[in-house]
Residue, then its C-alpha position, 0 to 999 in steps of 0.5 A: x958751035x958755042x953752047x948757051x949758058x944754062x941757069x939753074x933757078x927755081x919754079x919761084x925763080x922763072x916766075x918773078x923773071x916771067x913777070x918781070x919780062x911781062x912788066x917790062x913788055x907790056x907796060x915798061x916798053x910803052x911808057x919809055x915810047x910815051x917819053x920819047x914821043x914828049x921829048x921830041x915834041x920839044x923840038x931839037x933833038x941835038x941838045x934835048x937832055x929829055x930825049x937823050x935820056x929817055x933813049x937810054x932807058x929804052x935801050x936798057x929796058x930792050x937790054x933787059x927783055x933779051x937778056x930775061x928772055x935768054x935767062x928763061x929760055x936757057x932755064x934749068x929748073x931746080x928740082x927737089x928731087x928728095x934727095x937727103x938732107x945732110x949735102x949742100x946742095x944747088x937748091x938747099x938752104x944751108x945753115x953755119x956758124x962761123x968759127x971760133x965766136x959762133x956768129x951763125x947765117x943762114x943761105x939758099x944756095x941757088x942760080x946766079x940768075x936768082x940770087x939776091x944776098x938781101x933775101x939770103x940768096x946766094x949764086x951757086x957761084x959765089x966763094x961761099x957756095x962754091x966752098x959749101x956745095x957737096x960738104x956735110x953737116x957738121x964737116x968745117x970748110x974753109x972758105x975763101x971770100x974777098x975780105x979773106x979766109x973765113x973757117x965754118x961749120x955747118x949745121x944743117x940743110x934744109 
């Protein structure tokens, strides 16, 4: 018997997911059955690019909805439950300065299902969260990224 994956998220997290979901099947699935009806009006199907093409979208937006669906129901939320402040943890916002020229970031480490490095986002499961979870203020960590080793310290966790 296979256990489903959890994912950690946020309240925030679950909820751009639902509304995400929502969009898609409330309004996204109806305007791709509104395509294909269009396309088909153009008679034959064997080389109508319009339908081929819409027929994919469907298939993608279908994709989606069961995978948020999966996301949603298998969710583990994040709680900040007052715990201190000076561990990186799994829902924290950890600051550092890369060693030695002190170029500093700043990340909130949460679940792969919410992660978007654009909005300063990272996976639990990414090299950098991976090398951070569980270190200290001011503890220097060395982490392993794709373009190699990059040594920092942290300091602090919000």
């Amino acid at each position: 018997m296979s256990t489903e994956k959890v994912f950690p998220m946020t309240h925030a997290g679950k909820e751009k997911l639902e509304q995400e979901l929502e969009y898609l099947k409330s309004v996204k699935r109806k305007e791709v059955v509104e395509r294909i009806k269009i396309a088909r009006s153009f008679g034959d199907l064997s080389e109508n690019s319009e339908y081929d093409s819409a027929k994919e979208e469907q298939a993608f937006v279908e994709g989606r909805i069961t995978t948020l669906e999966n996301m949603i129901r298998n969710a583990k939320i994040i709680e900040d439950d007052g715990t201190s402040t000076d561990t990186v943890a799994l829902g924290k916002t950890v600051t550092f300065v890369e060693l030695p020229d002190g170029e500093e970031e700043s990340y909130s480490i949460v679940g792969s299902a919410e992660a978007d490095p654009f909005e300063g986002k990272i996976s639990n499961d990414s090299p950098i969260a991976k090398s951070l979870l569980g270190r200290k203020i001011n503890e220097e960590v060395v982490v392993q990224t794709p373009g190699g080793e990059m040594k920092v310290r942290i300091t602090s966790i919000k």
